[in-house]
py3Dmol code that shows the C-alpha trace and the ligand (Angstrom):
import py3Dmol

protein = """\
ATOM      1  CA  UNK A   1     101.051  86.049  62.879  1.00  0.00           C
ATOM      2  CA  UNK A   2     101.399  88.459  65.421  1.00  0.00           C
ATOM      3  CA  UNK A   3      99.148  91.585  65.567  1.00  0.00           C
ATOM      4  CA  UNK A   4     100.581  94.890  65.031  1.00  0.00           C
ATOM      5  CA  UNK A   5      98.178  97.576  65.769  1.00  0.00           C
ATOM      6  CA  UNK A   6      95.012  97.607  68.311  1.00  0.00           C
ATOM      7  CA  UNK A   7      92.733  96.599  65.865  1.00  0.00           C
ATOM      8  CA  UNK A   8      94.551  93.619  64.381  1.00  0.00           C
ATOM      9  CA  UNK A   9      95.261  92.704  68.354  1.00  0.00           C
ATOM     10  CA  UNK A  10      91.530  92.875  69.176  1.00  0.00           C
ATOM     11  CA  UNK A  11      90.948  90.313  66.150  1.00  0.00           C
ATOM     12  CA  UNK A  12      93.912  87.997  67.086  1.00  0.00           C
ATOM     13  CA  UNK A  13      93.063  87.933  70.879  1.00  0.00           C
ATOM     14  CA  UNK A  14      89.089  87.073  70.178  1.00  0.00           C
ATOM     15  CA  UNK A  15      89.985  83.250  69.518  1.00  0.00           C
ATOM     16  CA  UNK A  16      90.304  81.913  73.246  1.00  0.00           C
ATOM     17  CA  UNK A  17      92.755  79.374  71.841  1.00  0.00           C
ATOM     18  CA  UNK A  18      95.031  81.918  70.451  1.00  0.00           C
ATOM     19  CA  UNK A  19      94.939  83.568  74.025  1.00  0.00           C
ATOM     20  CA  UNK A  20      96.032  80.561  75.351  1.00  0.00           C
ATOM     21  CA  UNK A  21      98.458  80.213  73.796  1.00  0.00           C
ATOM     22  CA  UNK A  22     100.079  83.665  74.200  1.00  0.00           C
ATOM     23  CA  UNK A  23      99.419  82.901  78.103  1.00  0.00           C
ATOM     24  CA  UNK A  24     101.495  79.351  78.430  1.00  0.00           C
ATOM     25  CA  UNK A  25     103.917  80.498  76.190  1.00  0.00           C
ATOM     26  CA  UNK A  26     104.989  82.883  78.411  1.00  0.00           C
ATOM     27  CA  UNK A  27     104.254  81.253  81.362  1.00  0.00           C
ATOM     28  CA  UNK A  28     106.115  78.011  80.652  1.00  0.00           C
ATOM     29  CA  UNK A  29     108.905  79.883  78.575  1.00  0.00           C
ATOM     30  CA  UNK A  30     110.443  75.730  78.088  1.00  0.00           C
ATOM     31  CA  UNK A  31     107.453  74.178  76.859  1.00  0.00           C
ATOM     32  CA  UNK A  32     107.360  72.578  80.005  1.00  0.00           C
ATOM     33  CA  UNK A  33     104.007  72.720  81.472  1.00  0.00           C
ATOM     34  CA  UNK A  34     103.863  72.520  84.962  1.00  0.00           C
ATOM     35  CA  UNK A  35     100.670  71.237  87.484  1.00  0.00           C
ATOM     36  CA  UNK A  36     100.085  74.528  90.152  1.00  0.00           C
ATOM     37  CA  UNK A  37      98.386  72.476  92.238  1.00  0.00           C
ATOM     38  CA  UNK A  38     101.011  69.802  92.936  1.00  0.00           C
ATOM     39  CA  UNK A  39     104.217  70.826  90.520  1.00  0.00           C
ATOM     40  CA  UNK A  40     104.207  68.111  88.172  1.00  0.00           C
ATOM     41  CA  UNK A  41     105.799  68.641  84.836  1.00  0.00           C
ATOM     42  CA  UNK A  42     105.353  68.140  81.889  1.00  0.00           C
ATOM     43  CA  UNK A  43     103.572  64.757  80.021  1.00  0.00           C
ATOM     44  CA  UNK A  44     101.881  64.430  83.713  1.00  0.00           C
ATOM     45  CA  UNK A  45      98.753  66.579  81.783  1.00  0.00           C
ATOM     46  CA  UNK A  46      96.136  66.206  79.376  1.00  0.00           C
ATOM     47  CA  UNK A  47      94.757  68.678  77.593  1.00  0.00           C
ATOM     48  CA  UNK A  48      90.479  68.509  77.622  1.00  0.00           C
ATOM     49  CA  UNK A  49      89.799  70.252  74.824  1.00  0.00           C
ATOM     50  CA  UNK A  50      85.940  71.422  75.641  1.00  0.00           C
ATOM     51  CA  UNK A  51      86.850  72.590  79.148  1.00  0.00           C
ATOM     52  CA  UNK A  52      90.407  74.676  77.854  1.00  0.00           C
ATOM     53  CA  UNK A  53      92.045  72.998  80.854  1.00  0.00           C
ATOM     54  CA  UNK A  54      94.454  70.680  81.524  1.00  0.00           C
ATOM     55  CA  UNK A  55      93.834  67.530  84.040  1.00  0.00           C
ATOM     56  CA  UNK A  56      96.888  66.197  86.030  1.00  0.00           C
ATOM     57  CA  UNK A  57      97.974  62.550  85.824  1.00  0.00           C
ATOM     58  CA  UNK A  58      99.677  62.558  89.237  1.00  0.00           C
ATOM     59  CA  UNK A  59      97.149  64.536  91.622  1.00  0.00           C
ATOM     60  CA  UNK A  60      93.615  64.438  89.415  1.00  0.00           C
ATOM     61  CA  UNK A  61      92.837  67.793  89.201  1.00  0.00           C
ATOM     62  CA  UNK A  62      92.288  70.069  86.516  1.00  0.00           C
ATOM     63  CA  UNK A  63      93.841  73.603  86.167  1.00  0.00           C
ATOM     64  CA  UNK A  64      93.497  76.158  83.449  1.00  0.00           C
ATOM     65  CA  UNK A  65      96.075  78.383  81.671  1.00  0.00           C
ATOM     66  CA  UNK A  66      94.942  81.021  84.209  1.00  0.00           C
ATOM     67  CA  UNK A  67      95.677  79.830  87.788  1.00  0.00           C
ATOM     68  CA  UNK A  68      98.221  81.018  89.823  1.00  0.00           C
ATOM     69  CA  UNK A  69      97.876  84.498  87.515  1.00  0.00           C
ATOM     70  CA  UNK A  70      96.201  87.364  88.239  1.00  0.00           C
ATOM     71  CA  UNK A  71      93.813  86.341  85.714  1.00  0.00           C
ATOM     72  CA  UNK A  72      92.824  83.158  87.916  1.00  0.00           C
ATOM     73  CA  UNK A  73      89.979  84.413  89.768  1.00  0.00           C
ATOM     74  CA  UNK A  74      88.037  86.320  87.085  1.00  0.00           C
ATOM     75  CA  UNK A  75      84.919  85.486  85.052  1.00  0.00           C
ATOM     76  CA  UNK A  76      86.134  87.800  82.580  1.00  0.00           C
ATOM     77  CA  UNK A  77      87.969  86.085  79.203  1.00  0.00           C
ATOM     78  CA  UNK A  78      91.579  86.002  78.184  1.00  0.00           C
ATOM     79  CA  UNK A  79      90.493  88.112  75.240  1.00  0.00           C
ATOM     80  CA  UNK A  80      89.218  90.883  77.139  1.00  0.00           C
ATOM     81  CA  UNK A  81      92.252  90.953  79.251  1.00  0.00           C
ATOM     82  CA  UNK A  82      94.619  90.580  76.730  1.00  0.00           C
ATOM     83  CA  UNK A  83      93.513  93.277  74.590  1.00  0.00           C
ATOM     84  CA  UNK A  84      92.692  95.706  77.830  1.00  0.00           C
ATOM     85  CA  UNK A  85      96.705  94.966  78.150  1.00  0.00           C
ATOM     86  CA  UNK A  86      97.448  95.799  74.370  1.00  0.00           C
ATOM     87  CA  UNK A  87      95.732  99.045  75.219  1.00  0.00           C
ATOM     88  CA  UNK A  88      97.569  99.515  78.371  1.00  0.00           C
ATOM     89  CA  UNK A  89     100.810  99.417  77.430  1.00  0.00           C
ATOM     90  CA  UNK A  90     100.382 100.906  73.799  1.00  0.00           C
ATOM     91  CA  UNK A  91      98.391 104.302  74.480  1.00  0.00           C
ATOM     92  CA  UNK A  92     101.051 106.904  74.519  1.00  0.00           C
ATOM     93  CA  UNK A  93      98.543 108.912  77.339  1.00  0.00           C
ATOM     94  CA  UNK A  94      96.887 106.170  78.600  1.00  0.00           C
ATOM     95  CA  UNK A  95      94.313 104.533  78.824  1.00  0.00           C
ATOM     96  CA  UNK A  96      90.707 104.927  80.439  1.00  0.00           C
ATOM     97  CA  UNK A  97      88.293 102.418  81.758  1.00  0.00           C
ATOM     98  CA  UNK A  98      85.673 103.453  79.419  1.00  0.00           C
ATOM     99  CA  UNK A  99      87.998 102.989  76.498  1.00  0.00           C
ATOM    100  CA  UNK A 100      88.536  99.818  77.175  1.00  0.00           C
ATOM    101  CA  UNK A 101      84.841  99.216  77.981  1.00  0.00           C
ATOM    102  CA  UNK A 102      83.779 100.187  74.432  1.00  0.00           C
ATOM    103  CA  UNK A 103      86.725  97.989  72.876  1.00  0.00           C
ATOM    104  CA  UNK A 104      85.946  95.407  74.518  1.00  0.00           C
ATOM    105  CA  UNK A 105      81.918  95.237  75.015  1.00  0.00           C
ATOM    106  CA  UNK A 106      82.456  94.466  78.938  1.00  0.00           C
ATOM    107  CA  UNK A 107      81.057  97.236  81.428  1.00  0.00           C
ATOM    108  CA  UNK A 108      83.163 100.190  82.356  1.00  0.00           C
ATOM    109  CA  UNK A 109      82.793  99.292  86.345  1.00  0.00           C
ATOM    110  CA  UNK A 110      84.520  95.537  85.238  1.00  0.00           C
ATOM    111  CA  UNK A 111      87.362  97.561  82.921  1.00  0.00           C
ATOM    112  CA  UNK A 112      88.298  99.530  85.756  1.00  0.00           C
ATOM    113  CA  UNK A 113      89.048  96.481  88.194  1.00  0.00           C
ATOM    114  CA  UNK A 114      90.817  95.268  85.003  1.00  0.00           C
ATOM    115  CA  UNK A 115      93.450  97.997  84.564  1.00  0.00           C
ATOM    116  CA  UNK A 116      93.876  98.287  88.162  1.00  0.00           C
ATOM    117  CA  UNK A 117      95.033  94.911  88.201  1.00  0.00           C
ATOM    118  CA  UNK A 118      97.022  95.395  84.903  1.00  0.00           C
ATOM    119  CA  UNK A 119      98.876  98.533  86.578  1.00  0.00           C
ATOM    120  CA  UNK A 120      99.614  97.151  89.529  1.00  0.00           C
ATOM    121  CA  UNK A 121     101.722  93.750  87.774  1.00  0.00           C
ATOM    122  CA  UNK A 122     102.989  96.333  85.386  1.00  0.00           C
ATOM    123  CA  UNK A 123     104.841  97.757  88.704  1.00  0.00           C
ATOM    124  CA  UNK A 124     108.219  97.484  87.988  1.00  0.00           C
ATOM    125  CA  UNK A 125     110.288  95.260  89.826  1.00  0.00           C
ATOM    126  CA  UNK A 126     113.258  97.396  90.885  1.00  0.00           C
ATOM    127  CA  UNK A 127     116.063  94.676  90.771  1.00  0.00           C
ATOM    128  CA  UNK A 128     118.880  96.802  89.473  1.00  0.00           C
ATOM    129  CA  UNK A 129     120.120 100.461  91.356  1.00  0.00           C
ATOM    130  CA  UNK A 130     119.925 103.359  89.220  1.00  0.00           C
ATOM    131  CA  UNK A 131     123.425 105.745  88.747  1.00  0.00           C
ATOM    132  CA  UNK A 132     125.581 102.218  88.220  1.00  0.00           C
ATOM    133  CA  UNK A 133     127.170 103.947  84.862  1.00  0.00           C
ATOM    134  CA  UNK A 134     125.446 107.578  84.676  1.00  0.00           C
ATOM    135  CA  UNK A 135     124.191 110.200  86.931  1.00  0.00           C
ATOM    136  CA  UNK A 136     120.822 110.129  88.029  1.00  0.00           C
ATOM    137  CA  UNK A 137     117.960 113.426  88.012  1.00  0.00           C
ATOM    138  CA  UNK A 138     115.970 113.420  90.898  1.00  0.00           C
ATOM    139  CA  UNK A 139     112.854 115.406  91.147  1.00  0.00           C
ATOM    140  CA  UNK A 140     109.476 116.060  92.631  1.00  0.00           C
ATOM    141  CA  UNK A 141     106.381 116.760  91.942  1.00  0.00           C
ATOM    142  CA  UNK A 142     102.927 117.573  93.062  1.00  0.00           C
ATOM    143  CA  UNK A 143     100.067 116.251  91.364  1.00  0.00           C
ATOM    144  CA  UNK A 144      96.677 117.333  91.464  1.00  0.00           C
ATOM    145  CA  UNK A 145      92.926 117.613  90.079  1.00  0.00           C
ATOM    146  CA  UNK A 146      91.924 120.813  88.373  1.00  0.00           C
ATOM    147  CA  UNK A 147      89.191 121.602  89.775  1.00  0.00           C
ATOM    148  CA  UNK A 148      87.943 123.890  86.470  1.00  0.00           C
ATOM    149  CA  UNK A 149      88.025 120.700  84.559  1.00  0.00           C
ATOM    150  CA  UNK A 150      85.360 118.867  87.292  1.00  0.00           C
ATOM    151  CA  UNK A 151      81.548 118.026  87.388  1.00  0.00           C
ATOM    152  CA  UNK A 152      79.688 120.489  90.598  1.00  0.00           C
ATOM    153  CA  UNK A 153      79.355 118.125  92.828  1.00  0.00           C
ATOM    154  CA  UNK A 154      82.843 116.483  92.590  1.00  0.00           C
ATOM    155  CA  UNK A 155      84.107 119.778  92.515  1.00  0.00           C
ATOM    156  CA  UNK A 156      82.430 121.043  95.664  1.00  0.00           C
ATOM    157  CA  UNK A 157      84.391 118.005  97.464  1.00  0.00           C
ATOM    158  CA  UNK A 158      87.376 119.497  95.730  1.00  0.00           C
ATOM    159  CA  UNK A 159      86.798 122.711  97.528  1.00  0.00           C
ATOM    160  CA  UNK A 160      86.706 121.016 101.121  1.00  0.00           C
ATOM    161  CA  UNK A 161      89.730 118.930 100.029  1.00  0.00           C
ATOM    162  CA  UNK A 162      91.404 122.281  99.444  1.00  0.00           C
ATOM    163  CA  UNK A 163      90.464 124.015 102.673  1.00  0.00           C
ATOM    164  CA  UNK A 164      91.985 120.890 104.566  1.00  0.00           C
ATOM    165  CA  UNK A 165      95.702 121.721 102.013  1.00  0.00           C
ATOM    166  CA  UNK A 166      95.024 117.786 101.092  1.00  0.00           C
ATOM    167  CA  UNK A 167      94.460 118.002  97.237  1.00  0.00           C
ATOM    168  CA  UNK A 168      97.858 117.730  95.995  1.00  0.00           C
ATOM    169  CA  UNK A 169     100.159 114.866  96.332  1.00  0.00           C
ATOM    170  CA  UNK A 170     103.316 114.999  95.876  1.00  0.00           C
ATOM    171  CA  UNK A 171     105.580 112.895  93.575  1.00  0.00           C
ATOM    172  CA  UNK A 172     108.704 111.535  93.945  1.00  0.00           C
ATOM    173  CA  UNK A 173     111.084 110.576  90.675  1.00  0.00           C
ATOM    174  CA  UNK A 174     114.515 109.689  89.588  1.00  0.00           C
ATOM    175  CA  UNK A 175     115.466 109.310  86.115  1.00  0.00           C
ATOM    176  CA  UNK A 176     119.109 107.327  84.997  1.00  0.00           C
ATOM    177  CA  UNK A 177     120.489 109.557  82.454  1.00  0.00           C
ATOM    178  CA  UNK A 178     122.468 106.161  81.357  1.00  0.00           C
ATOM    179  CA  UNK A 179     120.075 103.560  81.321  1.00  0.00           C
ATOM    180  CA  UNK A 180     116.780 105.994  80.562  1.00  0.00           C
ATOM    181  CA  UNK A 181     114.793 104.757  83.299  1.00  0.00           C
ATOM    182  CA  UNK A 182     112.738 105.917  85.641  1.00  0.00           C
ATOM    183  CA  UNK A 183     111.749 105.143  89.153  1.00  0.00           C
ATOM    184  CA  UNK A 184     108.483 107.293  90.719  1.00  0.00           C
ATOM    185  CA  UNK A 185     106.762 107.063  93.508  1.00  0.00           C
ATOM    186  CA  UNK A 186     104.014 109.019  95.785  1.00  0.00           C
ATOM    187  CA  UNK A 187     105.496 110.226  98.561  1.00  0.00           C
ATOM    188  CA  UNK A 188     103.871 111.303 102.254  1.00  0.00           C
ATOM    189  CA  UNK A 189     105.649 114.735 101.678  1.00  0.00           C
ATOM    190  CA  UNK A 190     109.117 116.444 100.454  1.00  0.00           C
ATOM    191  CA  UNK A 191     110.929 117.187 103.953  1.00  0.00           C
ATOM    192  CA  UNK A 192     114.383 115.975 103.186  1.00  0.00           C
ATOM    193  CA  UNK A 193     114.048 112.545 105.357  1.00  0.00           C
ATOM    194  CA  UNK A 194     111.961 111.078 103.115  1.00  0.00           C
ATOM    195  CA  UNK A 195     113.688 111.865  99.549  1.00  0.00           C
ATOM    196  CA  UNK A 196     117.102 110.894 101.256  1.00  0.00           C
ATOM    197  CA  UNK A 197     115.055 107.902 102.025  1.00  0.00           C
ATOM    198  CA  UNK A 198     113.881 107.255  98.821  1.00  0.00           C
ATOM    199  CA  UNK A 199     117.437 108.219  97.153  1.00  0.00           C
ATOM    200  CA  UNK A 200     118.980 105.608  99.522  1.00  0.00           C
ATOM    201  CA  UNK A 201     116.290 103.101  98.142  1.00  0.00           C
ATOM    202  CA  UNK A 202     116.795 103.432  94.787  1.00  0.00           C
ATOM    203  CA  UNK A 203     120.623 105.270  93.908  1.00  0.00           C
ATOM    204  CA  UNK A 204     123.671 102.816  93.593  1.00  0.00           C
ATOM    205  CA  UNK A 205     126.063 103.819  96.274  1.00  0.00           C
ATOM    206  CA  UNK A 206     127.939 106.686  95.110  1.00  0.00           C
ATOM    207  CA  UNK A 207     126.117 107.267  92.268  1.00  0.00           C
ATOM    208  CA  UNK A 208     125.924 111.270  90.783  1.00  0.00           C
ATOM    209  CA  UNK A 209     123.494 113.122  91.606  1.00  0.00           C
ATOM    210  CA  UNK A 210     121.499 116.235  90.034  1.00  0.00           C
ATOM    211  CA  UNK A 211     118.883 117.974  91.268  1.00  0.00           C
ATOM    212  CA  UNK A 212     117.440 121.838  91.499  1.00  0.00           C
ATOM    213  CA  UNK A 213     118.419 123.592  94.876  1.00  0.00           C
ATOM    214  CA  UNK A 214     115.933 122.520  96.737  1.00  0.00           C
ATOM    215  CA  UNK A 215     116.496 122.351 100.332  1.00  0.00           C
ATOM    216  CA  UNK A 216     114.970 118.639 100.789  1.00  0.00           C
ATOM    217  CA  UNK A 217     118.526 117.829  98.569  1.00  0.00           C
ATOM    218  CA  UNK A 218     120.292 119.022 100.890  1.00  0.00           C
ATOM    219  CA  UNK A 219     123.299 116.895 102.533  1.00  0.00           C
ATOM    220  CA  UNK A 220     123.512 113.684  99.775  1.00  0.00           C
ATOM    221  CA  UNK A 221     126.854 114.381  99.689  1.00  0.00           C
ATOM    222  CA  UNK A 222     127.074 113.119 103.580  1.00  0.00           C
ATOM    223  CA  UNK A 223     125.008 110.027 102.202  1.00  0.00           C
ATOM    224  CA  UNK A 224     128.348 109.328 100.017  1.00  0.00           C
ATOM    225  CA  UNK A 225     126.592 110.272  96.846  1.00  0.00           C
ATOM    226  CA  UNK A 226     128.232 112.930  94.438  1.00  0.00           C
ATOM    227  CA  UNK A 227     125.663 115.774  94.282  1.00  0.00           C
ATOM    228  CA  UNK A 228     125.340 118.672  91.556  1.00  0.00           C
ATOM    229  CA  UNK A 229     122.545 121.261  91.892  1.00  0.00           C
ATOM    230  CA  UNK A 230     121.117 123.729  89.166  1.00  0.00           C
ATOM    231  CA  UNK A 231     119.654 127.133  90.304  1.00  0.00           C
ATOM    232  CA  UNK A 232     116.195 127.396  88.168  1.00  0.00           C
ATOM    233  CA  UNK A 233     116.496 131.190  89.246  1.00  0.00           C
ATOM    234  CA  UNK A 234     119.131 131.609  86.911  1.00  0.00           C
ATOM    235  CA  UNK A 235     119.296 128.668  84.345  1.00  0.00           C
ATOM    236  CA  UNK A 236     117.866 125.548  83.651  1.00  0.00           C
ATOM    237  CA  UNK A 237     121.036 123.962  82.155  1.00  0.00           C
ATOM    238  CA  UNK A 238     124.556 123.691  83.187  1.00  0.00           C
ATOM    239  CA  UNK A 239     126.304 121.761  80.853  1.00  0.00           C
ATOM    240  CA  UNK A 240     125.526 117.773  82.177  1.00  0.00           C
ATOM    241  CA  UNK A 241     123.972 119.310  84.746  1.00  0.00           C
ATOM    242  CA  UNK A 242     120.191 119.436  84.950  1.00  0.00           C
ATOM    243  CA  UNK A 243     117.105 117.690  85.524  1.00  0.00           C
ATOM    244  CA  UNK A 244     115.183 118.220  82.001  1.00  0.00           C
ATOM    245  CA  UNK A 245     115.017 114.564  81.853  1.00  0.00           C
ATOM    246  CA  UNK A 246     112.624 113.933  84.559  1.00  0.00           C
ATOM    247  CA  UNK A 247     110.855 116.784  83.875  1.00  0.00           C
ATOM    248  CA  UNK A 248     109.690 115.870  80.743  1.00  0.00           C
ATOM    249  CA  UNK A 249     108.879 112.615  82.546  1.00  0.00           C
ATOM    250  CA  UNK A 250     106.383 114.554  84.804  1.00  0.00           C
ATOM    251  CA  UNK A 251     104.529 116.468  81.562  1.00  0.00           C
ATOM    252  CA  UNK A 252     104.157 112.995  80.170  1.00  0.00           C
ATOM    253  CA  UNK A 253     102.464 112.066  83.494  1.00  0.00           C
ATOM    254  CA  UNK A 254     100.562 115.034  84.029  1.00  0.00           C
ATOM    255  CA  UNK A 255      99.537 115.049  80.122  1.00  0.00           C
ATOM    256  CA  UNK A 256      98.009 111.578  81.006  1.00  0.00           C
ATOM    257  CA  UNK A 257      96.340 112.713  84.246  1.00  0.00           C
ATOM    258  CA  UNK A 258      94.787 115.352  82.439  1.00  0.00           C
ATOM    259  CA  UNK A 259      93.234 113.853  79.571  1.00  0.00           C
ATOM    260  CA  UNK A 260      92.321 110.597  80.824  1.00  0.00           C
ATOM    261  CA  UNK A 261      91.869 110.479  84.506  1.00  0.00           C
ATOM    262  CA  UNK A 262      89.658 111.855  86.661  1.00  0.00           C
ATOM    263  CA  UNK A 263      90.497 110.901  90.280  1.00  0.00           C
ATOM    264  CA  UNK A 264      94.061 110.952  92.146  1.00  0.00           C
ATOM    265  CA  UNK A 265      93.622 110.001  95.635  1.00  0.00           C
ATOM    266  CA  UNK A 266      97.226 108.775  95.959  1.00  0.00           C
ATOM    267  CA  UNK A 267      96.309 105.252  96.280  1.00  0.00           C
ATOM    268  CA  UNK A 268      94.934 105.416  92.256  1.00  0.00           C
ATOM    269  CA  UNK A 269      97.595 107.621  91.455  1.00  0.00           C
ATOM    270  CA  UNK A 270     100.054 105.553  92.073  1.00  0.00           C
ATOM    271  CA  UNK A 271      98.693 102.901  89.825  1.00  0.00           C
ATOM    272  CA  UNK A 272      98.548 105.421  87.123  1.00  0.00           C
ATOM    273  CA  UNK A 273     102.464 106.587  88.336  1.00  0.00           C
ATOM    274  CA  UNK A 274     103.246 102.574  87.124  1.00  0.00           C
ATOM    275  CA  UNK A 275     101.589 102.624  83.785  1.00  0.00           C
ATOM    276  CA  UNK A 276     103.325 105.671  83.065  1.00  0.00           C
ATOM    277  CA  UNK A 277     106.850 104.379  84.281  1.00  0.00           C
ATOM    278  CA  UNK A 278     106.589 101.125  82.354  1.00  0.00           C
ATOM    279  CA  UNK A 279     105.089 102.702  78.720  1.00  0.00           C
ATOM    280  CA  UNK A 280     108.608 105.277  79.582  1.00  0.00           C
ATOM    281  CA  UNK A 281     111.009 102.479  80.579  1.00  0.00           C
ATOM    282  CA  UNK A 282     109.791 100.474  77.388  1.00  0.00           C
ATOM    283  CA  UNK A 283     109.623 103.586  75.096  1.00  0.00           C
ATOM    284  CA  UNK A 284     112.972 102.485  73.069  1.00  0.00           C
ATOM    285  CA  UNK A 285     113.646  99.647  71.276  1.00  0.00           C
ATOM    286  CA  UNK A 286     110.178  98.159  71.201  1.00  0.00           C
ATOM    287  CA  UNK A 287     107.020  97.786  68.852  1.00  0.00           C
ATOM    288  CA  UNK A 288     103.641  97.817  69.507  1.00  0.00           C
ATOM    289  CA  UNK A 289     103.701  94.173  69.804  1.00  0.00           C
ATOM    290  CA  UNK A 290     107.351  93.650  71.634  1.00  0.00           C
ATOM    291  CA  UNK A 291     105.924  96.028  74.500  1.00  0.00           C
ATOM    292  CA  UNK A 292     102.798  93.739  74.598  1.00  0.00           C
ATOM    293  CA  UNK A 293     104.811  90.636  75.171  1.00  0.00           C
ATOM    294  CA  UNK A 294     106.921  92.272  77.500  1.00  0.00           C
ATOM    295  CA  UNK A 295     103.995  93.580  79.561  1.00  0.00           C
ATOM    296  CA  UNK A 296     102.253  89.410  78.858  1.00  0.00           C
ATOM    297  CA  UNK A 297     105.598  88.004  79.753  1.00  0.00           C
ATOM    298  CA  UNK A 298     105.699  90.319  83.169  1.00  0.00           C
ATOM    299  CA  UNK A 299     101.852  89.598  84.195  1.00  0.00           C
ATOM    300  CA  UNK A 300     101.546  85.529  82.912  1.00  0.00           C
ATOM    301  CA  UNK A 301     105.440  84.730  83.835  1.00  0.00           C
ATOM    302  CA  UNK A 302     104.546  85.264  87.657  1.00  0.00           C
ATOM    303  CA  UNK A 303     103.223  83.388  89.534  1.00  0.00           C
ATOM    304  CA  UNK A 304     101.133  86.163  91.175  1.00  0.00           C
ATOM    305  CA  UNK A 305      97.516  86.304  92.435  1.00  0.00           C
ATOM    306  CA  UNK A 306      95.358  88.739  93.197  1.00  0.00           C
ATOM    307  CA  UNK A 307      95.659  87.816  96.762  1.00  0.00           C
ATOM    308  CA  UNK A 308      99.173  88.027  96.838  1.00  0.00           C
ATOM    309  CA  UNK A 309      99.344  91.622  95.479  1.00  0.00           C
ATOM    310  CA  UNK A 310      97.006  92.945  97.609  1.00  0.00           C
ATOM    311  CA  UNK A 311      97.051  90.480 100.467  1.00  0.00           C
ATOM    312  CA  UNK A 312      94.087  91.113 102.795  1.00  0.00           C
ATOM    313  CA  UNK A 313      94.024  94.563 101.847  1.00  0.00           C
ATOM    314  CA  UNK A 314      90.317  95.460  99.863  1.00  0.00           C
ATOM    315  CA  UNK A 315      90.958  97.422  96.636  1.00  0.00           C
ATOM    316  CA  UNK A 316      89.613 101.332  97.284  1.00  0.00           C
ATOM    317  CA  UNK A 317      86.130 101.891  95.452  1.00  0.00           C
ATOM    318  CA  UNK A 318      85.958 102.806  92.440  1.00  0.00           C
ATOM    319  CA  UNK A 319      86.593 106.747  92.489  1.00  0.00           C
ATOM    320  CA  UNK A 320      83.872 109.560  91.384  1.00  0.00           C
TER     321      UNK A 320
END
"""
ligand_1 = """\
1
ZN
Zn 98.992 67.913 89.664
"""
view = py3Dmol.view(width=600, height=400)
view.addModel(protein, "pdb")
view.setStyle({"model": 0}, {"cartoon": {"style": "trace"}})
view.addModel(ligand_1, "xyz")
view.setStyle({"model": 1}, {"stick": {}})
view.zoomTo()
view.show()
């Protein structure tokens, strides 16, 4: 059976065998399970059924559904996870830590690390260009705390924030008007270097082009893309051309910022940026419980650590 809403999900994902399951059988798509520690395949394993692990044949050791994941070096269960996922990718706003605290019954300072992690595997991959078939919107946007929504004393550190003209941080996206997906991205600023940049990045190579008349879109034509600009002094719309797309991209993400989040240095932000981008790129065509095996498939199918996400680099504390 597979769960269909959150609470149906929170009752499936409670038996640890259940999550383990879910886990291999998106790990080892084939059936075929394979040792992380030395590559064996499958038959070289046996399954010990009181330790939920597996013991190699060939090199001796023992390694659980969870190694080589992101999962692999956390005390927390594959329940808690899995349903902190469920959550994730299912909450049309989002999703705080202390929401998934209370589903879950772990502390809200461990269900932070936990969607941090989440977001960051969420990330999407960027294989294919946008503008291959359609035009693409490109917009930005800068994203901020209102400070009438804030406790004092966060709210005083607001204020010197504001003095230095470092609260707000701007956004970069581009939706394909084809494909409906969306690419964003914090960016250091909007001079038109660094949105060429990013265009360059992300755009197939000639791909259309519509923005607002900006002056940081200036010159894409030079960059061999086929540009079209729409004067918000005068209109919003001309015919194909606008960027509404995008822009209701941005009230989705600022809708989420608002009544779930509390802190957006741009390092957290960008995590939250992710989330949003993968609920919007998986908006169509998917249930509940197809998004959730998407998201699985994308966070148990890699082999990915913790390590190798971050590297060396020490996850920011905890903000507010
Ligand atoms: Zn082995």
């Amino acid at each position: 059976m597979t769960p269909r809403t959150l609470t149906e999900a929170i009752r499936h994902y409670s038996n640890p065998q259940t999550c383990i399951d879910a886990v291999a059988a998106l790990r080892w798509p084939d059936g075929c399970i394979v040792c992380p520690k030395c590559g064996a395949a499958d038959r070289k394993h046996y399954w010990l059924d009181t330790q939920k692990r597996w013991k190699c044949y060939l090199c001796r050791k023992q390694f659980s559904v969870k190694v080589g994941t992101i999962f692999e070096d956390s005390l927390l269960g594959l329940d808690v996870w899995l349903t902190a996922l469920w959550m994730l990718c299912n909450c049309k706003n989002g999703v705080s830590s202390y929401e998934i605290a209370r589903a879950t019954g772990i502390a809200q300072k461990s269900a932070w690390h936990v969607l941090q992690r989440l977001r960051l595997v969420l990330k999407d991959m960027r294989e294919v260009a946008l503008g291959e078939e359609g035009p693409v919107e490109c917009d930005e946007v800068f994203v901020g705390p209102d400070p009438r929504r804030m406790h004092a004393s966060r709210r005083l550190k607001m204020q010197t924030a504001i003095t230095q003209r470092t609260h707000k941080v701007p956004v970069f996206g581009m939706l394909d008007r084809n494909t409906r997906q969306v690419r964003a991205q914090v960016v250091p600023n909007v001079r038109r270097e660094t949105l060429q940049n990013a265009i360059l990045e992300n755009l197939a190579h000639g791909a259309t082009v519509y923005t607002d008349q900006y002056t940081g879109y200036d010159k894409l034509a030079a960059q061999q893309f086929v540009h079209d600009t729409v004067n918000h002094m005068e209109t919003y719309v001309r015919g194909q051309v606008h960027t509404q797309g995008i822009e209701n991209f941005w009230s989705l993400l600022k809708r989420g910022l608002r009544g779930t989040y509390i802190a957006v240095e741009p390092f957290h932000l960008e995590r939250y940026i992710d989330e949003q981008v993968f609920r919007y790129n998986n908006r169509i065509g998917h249930t509940d419980a197809t998004r959730f095996q998407k998201a699985l498939a994308q966070v148990a199918g890699k082999r990915l650590t913790w390590n190798d996400l971050t590297g060396k680099e020490q996850l920011p504390e905890e903000p507010f």
